[in-house]
C-alpha positions as CSV (number, residue, x, y, z in Angstrom):
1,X,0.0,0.0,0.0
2,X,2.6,2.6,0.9
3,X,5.6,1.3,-0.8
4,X,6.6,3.2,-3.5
5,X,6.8,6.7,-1.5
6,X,8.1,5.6,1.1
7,X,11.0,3.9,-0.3
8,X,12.5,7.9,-0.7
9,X,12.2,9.2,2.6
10,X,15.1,8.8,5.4
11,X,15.9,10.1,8.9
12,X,17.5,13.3,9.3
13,X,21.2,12.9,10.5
14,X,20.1,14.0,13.8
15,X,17.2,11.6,14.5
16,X,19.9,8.4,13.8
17,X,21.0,6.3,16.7
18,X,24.3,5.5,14.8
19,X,26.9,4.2,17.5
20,X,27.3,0.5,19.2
21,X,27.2,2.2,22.3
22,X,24.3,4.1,22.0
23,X,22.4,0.6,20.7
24,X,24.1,-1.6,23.8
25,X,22.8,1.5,26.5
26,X,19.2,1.1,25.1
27,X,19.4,-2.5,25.3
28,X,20.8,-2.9,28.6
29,X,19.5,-0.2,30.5
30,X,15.9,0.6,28.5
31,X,12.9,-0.8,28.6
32,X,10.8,-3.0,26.2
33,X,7.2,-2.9,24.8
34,X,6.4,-5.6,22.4
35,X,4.4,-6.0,19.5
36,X,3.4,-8.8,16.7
37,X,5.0,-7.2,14.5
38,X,7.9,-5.3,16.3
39,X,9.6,-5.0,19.6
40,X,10.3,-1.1,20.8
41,X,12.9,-0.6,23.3
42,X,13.2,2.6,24.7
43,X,15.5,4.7,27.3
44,X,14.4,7.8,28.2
45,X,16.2,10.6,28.9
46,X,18.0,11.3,31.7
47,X,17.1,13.9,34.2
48,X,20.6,14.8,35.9
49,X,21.5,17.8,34.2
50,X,24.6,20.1,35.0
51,X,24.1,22.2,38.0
52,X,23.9,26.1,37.2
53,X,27.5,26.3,39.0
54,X,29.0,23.8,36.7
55,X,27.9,25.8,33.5
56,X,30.1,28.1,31.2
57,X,30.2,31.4,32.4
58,X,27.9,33.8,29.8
59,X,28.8,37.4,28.9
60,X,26.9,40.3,30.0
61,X,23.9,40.6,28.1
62,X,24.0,36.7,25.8
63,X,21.5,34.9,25.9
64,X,21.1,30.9,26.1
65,X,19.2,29.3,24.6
66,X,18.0,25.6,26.4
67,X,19.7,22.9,24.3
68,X,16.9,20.5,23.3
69,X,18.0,16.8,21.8
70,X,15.7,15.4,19.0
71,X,14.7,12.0,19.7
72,X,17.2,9.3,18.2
73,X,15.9,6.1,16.5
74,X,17.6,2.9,15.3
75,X,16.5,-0.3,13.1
76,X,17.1,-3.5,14.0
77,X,16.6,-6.0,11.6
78,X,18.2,-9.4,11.7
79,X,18.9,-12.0,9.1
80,X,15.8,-13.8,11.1
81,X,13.2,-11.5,9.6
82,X,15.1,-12.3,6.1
83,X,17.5,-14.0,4.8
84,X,17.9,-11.2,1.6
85,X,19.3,-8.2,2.0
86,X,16.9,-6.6,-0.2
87,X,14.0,-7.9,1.8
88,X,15.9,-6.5,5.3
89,X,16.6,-2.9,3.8
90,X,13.2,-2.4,2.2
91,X,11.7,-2.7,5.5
92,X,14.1,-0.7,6.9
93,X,13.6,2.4,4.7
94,X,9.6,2.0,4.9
95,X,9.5,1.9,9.2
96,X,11.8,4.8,8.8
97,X,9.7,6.7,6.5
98,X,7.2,6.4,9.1
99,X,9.0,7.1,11.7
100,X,9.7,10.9,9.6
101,X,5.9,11.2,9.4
102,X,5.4,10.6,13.5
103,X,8.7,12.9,14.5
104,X,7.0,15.8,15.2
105,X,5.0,13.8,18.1
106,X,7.6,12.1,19.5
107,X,9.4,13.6,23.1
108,X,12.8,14.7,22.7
109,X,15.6,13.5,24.2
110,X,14.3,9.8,24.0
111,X,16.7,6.6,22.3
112,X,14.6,4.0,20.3
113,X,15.6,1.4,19.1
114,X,12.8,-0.9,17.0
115,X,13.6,-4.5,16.7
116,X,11.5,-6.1,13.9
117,X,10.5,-9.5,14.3
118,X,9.9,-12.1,11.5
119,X,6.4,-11.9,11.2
120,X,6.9,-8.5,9.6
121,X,8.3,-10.0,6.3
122,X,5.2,-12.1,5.4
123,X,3.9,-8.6,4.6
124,X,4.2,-7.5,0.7
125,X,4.4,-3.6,2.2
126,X,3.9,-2.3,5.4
127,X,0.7,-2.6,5.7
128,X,-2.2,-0.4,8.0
129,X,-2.1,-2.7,11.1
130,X,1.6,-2.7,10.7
131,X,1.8,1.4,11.2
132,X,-1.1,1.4,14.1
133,X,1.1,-0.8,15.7
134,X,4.1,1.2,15.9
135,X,1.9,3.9,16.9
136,X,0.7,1.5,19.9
137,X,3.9,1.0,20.9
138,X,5.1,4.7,20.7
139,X,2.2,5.6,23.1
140,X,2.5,2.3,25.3
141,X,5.9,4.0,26.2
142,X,4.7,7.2,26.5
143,X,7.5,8.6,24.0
144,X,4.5,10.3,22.4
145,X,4.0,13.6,23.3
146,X,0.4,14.5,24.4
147,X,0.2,10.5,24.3
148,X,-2.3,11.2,21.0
């Protein structure tokens, strides 16, 4: 159904989880929500920020602005799911596609990492239940602003 457009969208830069650590600190410290489709694991952000002391001193008159950190997602898609590449990366592009479409809800600060599971390869294209469902499971771990 949605598979030729979203085949052409990506993540911006700054919405990747890219590093082995980052992945590792979601899965050992995060939490999971599973699906039938997907499993999301999700650490949220951490609350200890610098005290005021510890800051940069500012010059008279600059403002700061407070930093804010967009949310950072990752795919995980194993040779399980499929054992073509083809298969693995098509899936890949279309969850991130809609993960671009749901950015603008999700909390910042937040590290997701979505593991797809092999049922999700018996679909042709990523299909209506397959979208509500990653919805779900963006609410379920309240990563959803306004939980909507």
């Amino acid at each position: 159904m949605f598979c030729e457009w979203y085949l052409t969208v990506a993540l911006p830069k700054a919405n990747r989880l890219k590093s082995r650590h980052d992945f590792r600190a979601v899965f050992r410290e995060g939490f999971r929500c599973h699906g039938y489709y997907m499993t999301l694991r999700a650490l949220a952000p951490c609350n200890d920020k610098l005290p005021s002391s510890d800051t940069p001193e500012k010059k008279a008159g600059e403002k700061t602005l407070p930093t804010v950190i967009p949310p950072r997602i990752g795919i995980s898609i194993s040779t399980k799911v499929s054992k073509k590449a083809v298969v693995r990366n098509r899936l890949k592009r279309q969850i991130a596609a809609v993960i671009y479409d749901l950015l603008p809800k999700l909390a910042p600060e937040w590290r997701l990492v979505i593991v797809v599971k092999p049922t999700a390869a018996q679909q042709e294209c990523v299909s209506i239940q397959f979208l509500q469902e990653l919805e779900q499971l963006l609410v379920k771990a309240e990563v959803i602003n306004g939980h909507s």
